[in-house]
C-alpha positions as CSV (number, residue, x, y, z in Angstrom):
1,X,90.0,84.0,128.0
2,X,91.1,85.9,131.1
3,X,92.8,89.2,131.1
4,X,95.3,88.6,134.2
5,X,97.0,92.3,133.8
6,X,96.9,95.5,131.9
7,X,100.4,97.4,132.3
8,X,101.8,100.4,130.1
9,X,105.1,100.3,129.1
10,X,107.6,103.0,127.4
11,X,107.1,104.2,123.7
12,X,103.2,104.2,124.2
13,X,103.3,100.1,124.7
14,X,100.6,97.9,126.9
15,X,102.1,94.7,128.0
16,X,99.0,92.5,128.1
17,X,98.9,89.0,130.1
18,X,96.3,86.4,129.1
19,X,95.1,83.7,130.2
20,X,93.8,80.7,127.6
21,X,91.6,78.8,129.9
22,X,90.8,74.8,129.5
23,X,87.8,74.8,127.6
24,X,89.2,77.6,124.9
25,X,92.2,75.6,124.7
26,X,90.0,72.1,124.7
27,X,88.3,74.1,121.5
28,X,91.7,74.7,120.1
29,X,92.7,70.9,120.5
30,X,89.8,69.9,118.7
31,X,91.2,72.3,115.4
32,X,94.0,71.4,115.6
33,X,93.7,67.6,115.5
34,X,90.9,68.4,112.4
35,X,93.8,70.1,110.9
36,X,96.6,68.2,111.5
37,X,95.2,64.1,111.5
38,X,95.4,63.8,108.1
39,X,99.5,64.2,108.2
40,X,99.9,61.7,110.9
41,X,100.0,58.1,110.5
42,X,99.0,55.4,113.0
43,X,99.0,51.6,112.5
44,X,95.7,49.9,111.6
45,X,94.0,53.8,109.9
46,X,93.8,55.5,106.9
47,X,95.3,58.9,106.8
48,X,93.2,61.0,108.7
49,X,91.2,58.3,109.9
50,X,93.0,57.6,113.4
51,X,91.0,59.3,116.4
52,X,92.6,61.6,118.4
53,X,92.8,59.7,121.3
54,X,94.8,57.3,119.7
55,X,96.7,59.8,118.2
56,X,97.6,61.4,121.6
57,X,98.2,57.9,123.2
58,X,100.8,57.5,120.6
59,X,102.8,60.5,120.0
60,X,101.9,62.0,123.4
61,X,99.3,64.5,124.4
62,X,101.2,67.5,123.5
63,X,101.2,66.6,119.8
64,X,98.5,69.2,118.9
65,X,99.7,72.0,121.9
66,X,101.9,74.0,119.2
67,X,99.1,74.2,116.6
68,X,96.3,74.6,118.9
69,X,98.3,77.8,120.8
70,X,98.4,79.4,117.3
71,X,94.9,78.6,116.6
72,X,93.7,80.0,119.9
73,X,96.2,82.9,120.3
74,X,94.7,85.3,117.9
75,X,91.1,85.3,119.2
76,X,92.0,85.6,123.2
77,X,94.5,88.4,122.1
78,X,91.8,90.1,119.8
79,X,88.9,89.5,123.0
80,X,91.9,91.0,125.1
81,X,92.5,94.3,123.2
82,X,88.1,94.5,122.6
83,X,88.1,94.3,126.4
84,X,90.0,97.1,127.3
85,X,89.3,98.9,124.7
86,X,93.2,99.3,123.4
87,X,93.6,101.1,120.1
88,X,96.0,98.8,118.8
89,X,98.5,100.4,115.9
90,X,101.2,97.3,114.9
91,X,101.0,93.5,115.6
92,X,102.1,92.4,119.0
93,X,105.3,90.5,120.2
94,X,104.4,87.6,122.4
95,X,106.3,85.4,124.9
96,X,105.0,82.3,126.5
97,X,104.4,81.8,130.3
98,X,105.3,79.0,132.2
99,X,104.2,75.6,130.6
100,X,101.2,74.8,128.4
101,X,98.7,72.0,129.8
102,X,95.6,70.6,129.1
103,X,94.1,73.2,131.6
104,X,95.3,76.0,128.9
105,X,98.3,78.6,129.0
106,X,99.1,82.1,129.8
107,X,100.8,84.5,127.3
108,X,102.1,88.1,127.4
109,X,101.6,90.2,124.3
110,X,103.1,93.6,124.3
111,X,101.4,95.4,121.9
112,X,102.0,99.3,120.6
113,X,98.7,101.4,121.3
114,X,97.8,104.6,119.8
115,X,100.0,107.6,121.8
116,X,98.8,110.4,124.0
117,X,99.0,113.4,122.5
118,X,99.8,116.7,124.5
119,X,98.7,119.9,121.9
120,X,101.3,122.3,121.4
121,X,101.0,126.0,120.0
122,X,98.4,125.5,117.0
123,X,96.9,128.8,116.5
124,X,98.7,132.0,116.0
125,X,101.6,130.1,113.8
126,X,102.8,132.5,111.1
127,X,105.0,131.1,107.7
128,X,105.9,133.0,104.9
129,X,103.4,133.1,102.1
130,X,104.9,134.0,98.7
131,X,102.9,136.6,96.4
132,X,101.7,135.1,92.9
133,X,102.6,136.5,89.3
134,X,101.5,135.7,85.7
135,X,103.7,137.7,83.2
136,X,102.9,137.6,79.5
137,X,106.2,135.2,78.9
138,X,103.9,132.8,81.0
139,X,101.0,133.1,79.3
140,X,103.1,133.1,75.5
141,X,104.8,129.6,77.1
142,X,101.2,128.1,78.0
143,X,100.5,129.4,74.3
144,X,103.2,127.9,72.7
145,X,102.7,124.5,73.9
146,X,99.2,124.9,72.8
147,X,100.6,125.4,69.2
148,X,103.1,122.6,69.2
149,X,100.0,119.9,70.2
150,X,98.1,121.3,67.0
151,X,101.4,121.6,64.7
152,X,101.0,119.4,61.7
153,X,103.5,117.4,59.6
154,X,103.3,117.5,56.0
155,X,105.0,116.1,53.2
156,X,108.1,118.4,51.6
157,X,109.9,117.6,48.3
158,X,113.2,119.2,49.6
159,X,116.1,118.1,51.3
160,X,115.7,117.3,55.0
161,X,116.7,120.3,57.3
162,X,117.2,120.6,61.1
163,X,113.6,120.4,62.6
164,X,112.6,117.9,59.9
165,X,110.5,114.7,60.2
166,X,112.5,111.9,58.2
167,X,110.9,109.0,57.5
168,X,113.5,106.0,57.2
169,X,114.6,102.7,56.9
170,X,118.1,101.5,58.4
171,X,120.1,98.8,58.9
172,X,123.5,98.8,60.6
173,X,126.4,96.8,60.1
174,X,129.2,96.1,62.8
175,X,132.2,94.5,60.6
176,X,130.3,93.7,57.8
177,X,127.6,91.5,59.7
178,X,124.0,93.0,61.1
179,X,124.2,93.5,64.7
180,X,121.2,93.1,67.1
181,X,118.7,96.1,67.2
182,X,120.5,97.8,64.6
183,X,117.3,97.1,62.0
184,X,113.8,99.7,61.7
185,X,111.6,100.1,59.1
186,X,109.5,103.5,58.5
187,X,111.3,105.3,61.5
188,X,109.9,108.9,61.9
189,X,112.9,110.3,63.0
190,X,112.9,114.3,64.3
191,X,116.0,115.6,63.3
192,X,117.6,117.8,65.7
193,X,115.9,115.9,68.8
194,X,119.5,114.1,69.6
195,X,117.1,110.8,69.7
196,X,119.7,108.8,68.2
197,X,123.1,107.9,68.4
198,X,125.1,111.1,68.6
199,X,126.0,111.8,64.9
200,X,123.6,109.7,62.6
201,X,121.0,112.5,62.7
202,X,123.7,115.2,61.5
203,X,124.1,113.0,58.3
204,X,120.4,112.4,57.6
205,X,120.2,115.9,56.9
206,X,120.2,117.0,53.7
207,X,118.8,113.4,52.2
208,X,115.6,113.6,50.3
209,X,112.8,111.5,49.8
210,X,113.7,108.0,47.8
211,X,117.6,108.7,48.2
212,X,120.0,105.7,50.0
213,X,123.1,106.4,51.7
214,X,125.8,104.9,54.4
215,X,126.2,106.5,57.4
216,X,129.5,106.2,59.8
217,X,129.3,106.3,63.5
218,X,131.1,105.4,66.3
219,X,129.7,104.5,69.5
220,X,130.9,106.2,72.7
221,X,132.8,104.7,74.9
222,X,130.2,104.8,77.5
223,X,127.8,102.6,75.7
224,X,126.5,99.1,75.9
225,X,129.5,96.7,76.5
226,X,128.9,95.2,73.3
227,X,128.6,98.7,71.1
228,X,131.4,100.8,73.0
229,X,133.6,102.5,71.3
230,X,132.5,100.5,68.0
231,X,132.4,102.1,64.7
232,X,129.4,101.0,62.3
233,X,127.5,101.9,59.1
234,X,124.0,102.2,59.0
235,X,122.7,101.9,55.6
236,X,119.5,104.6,55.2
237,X,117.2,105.0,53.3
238,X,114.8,107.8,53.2
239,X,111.3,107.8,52.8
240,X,109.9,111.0,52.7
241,X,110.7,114.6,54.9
242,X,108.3,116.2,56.6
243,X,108.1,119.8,58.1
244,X,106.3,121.2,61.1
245,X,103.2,123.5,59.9
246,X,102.9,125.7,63.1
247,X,99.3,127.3,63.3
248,X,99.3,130.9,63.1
249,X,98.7,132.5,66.7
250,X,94.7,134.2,65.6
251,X,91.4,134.3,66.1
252,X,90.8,131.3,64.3
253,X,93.0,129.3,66.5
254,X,91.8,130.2,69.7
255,X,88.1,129.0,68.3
256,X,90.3,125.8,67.1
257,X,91.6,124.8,70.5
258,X,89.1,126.3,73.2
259,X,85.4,127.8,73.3
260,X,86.8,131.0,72.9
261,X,86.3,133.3,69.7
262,X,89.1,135.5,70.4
263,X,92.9,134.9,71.3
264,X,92.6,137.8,73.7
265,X,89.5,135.9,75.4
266,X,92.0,132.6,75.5
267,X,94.9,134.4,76.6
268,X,93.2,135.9,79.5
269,X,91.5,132.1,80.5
270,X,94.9,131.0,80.3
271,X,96.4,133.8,82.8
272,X,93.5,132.3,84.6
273,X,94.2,129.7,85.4
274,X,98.1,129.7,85.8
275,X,97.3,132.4,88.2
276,X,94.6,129.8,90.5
277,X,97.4,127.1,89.7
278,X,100.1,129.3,91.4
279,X,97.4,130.2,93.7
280,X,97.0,126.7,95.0
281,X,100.7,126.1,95.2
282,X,101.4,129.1,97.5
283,X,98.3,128.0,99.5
284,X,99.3,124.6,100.1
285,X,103.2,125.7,100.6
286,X,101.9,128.1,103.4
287,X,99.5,125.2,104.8
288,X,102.4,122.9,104.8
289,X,104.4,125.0,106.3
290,X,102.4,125.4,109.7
291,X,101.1,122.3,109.8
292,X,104.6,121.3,110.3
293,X,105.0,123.2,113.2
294,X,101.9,122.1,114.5
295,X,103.4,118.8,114.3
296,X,106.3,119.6,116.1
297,X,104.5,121.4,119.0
298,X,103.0,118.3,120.1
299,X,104.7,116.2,122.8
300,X,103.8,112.1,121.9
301,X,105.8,108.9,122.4
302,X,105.4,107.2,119.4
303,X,105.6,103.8,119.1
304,X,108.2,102.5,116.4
305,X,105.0,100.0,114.5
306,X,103.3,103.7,113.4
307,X,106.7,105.2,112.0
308,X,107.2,101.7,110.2
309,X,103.4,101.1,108.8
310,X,104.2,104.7,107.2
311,X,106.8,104.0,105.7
312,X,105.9,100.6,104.1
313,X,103.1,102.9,102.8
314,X,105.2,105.3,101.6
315,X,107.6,102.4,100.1
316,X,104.5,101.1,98.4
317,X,103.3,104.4,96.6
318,X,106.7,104.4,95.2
319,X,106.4,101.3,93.9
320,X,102.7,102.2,92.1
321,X,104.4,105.4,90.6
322,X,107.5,103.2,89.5
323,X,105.0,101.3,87.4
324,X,103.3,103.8,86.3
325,X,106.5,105.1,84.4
326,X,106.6,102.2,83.2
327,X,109.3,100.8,84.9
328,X,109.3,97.7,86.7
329,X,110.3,97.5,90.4
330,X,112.8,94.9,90.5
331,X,114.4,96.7,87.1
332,X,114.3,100.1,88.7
333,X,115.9,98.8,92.1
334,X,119.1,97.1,89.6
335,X,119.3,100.2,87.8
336,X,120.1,102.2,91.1
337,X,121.8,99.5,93.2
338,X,119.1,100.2,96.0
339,X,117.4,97.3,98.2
340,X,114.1,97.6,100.0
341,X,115.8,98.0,103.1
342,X,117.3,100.9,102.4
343,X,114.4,102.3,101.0
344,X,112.6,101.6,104.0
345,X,115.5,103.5,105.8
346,X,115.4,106.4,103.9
347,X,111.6,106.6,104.4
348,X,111.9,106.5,107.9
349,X,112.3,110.1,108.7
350,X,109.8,111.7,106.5
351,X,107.5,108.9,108.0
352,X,107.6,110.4,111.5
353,X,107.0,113.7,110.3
354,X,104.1,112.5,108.6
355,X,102.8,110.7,111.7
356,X,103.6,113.5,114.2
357,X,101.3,115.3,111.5
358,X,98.7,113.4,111.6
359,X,98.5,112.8,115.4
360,X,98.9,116.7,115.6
361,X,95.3,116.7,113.1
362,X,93.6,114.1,115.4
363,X,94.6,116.3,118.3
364,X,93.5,119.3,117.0
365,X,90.4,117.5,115.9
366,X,89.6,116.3,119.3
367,X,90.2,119.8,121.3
368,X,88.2,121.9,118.9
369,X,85.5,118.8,118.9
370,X,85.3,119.6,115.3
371,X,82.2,116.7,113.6
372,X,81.1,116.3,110.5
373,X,77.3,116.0,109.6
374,X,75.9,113.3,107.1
375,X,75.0,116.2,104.9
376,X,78.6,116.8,105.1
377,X,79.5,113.9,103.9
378,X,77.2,113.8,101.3
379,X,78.8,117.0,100.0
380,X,82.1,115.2,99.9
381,X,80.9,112.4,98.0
382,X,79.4,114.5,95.7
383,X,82.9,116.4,95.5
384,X,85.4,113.8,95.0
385,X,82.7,112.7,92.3
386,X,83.1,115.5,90.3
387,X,86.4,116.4,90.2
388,X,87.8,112.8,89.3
389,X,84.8,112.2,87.0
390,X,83.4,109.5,88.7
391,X,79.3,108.2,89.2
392,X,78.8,109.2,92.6
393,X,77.4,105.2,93.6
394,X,81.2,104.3,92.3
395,X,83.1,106.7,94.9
396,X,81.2,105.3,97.4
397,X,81.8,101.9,96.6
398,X,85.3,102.6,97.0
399,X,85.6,105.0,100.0
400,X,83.8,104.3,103.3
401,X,81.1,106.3,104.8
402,X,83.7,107.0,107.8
403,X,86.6,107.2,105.8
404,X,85.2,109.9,104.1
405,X,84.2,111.7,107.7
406,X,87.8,111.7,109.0
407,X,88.5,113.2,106.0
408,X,86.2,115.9,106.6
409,X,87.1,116.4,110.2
410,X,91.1,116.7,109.0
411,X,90.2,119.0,106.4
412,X,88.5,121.6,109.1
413,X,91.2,121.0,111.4
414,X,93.8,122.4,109.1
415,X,91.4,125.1,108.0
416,X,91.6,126.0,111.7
417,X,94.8,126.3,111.6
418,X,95.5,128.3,108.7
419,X,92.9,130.8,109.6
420,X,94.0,131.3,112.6
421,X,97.8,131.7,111.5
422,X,99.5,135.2,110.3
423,X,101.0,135.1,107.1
424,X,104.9,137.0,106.7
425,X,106.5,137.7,103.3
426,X,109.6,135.4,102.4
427,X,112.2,137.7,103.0
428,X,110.8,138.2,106.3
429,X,112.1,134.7,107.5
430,X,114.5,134.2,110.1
431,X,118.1,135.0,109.8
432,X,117.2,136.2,106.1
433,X,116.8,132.7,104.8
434,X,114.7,132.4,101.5
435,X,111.2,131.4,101.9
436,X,109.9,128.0,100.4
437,X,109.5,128.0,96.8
438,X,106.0,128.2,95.5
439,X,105.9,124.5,94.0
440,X,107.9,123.6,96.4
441,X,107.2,120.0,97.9
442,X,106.5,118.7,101.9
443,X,109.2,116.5,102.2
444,X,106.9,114.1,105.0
445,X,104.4,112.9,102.2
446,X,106.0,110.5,100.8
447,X,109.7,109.5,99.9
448,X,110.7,110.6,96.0
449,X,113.8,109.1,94.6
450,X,114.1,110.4,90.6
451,X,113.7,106.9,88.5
452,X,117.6,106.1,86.9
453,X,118.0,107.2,83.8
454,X,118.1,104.7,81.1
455,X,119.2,105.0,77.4
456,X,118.6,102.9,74.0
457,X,122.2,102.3,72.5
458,X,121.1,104.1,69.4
459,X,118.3,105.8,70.1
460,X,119.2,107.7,73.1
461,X,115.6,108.0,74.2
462,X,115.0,107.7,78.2
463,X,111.8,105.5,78.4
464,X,112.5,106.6,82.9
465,X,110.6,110.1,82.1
466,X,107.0,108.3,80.7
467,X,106.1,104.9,80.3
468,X,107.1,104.0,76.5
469,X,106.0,100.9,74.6
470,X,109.5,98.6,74.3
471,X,110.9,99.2,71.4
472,X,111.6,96.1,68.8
473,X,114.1,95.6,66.0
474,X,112.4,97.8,63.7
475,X,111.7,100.8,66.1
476,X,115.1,101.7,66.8
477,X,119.0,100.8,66.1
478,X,120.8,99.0,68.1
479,X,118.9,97.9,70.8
480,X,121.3,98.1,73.8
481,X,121.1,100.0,77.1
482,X,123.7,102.5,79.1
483,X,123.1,104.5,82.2
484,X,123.0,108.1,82.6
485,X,124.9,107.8,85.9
């Protein structure tokens, strides 16, 4: 392999021409035939059997040239890029040049290359930096869902009220016959919740335990095509009722949920803590916030491949926290009419704020010559260790000694940053605008679409907000899906 030439072009490109020289190419023959004999046939020899001389003599000696230039083009492009030292960030287009003979070929690949970077203003930034509150209608809400996780059901012998558990079997009836998902058996069914079809939990109050009775309904209109605008009867029969027994707000349930023997002792942990959440929020909003400008101080050509590796990454993080709603991908993408192209297009623009970003880091990074020590990254480890949970050997099996350096590095580089910026109150913006909300999010790390809502005929329940076993016949009535759209 000879590198011929070595020439930037535009958008932080190197056109790289490269010459396969007879004895590579010779090499390359060699695969090739290995590869491709046992596909030919020749007169007189098994398959496979034929030698290549034969084969060439036959068919002509340019029978292997296509296959042996893709066998030999990867490794004289990779010796090319390894030679002058090119920090290569997308896969390279390639053209041939002239014709391809036994003495070898010649091949330009322009490839995109990592950018310059030219540092803009990245100390002395200021961004507003809201102040954080904890009133005692935060703490009483952190409270109250505290008591509805402990709140008990128990058995009533009365008639079922608003609030109510009831505990049913039903079957429904379209024109006399059973329709499909119309059947469940032992349903616990909170009255009041608007869980199933609008109107059937209106009429299971006031039923008590061991009592029968038909129920009308009529579908909406905006239902499954085949329940629209349909009246039924669902045949009920209850079970038993059930009523919430809410744990009285003492002494005796603050040792019940928490290591505290006092409910003033968890009231103040839980002001806490919503005060270091906030905290973190406010933090991170104000980080964010010059980090961004740091990113748009910096003066880069940036080559298409980085914008477009981000945002296949960020299209693939959506896709993880699709499934882990429980939704599958190609569902999700039929629910909302989107294709993968347009989701790429959408995740475009957020994807060059997050490079610009991270360039900006690296930057910053290599002006300050900010390192990080093995004992550093031993802390790290140990880190990321204990606040997932993990054995320390296991993080490390995961993440790479230097992986976890660059994270170091980035993490002081924006530490820089922030302590060398000058923090205004929101009001103090420009032009009066309102300052970021506390929570709220950087739109360049990834894309977020909100999953399509999607609704059991019946049941109403919107499996899009957590995943949700599927239900069967005997979970829920009629079994049939509308969207929220």
């Amino acid at each position: 392999m000879r590198v011929k030439s070595c020439e930037t072009a535009k958008k932080s490109q190197v056109v790289l021409t490269i010459e396969v020289e007879a004895a590579e190419f010779e090499a390359a023959l060699e695969k090739a035939y290995r590869k491709m004999r046992g596909k030919i046939r020749v007169p007189g020899f098994r398959p496979g059997k034929a030698p290549r001389k034969i084969v060439e003599g036959m068919y002509g000696v340019e029978v292997f040239f296509d296959e042996a230039i893709n066998i030999a083009f990867p490794d004289a492009y990779e010796a090319a890029v390894k030679e002058k030292e090119l920090q290569v960030v997308g896969y390279p287009s390639v053209e041939m040049e002239g014709e391809c003979t036994r003495e070898g070929f010649t091949f330009k690949a322009t490839a995109p290359v990592y950018p310059e970077v030219t540092l803009g203003e990245y100390k002395g930034l200021s961004a507003p930096k809201g102040e954080v509150e904890v009133t005692a209608e935060d703490v009483a809400q952190r409270l109250e869902a505290l008591t509805d996780r402990n709140t008990r059901l128990v058995s009533v012998d009365r008639e079922a009220k608003e609030g109510d558990t009831a505990v049913i079997d039903f079957d429904g009836y379209l024109d006399g016959e059973p329709f499909s998902g119309g059947k469940g058996e032992n349903h616990s069914l909170e009255l009041g919740s608007h869980s199933f079809v609008p109107g059937f939990e209106e009429q299971v109050v006031g039923m008590k335990a061991g009592e029968e009775k038909d129920i009308d309904i009529t579908f909406p209109e905006d239902y499954h095509a085949d329940l629209a605008g349909k009246a039924v009867v669902f045949k009920v029969k209850c079970h038993e009722v059930k009523e919430k027994e809410v744990p009285a707000l003492d002494d005796e349930f603050a040792k019940d949920v928490s290591e505290f023997d006092t409910l003033d002792a968890l009231k103040a942990d839980l002001e806490k803590k919503i005060r270091e959440e906030r905290e973190q929020q406010v933090n991170r909003a104000f980080e964010d916030a010059l980090m961004e400008q740091a990113a748009a101080n910096i003066t880069a050509e940036i080559p298409d491949a980085m914008v477009e590796g981000q945002a296949r990454q960020f299209v693939q993080n959506f896709k993880t926290q699709i499934a882990q709603q429980g939704i599958p991908y190609q569902q999700y993408m039929e629910m909302t009419g989107m294709s993968e192209e347009k989701l790429l297009e959408d995740a475009k623009e957020p994807a060059l704020r997050q490079v610009r970003m991270d360039l900006a880091v690296m930057a910053i990074i290599k002006a300050e010559n900010i390192e990080a020590s093995d004992e550093d990254v031993s802390a790290e480890y140990q880190r990321m260790a204990d606040q997932f949970g993990m054995d320390l050997e296991t993080v490390k099996k995961y993440l790479q000694e230097e992986q976890i350096r660059d994270q170091v590095k980035s993490r002081r580089a924006i530490d820089l940053v922030v302590e060398n910026a000058i923090a205004t109150k929101p009001e103090e913006t420009e032009e009066g605008g309102e300052a970021p909300a506390e929570n709220e999010e950087k739109p360049a790390r990834k894309p977020r679409k909100t999953a399509a809502k999607k609704t059991d005929a019946a049941s109403g329940e919107k499996p899009a907000r957590k995943p949700r076993k599927k239900k069967t016949e005997e979970e829920a009535p009629a079994e049939a899906e509308k969207s929220d759209e």
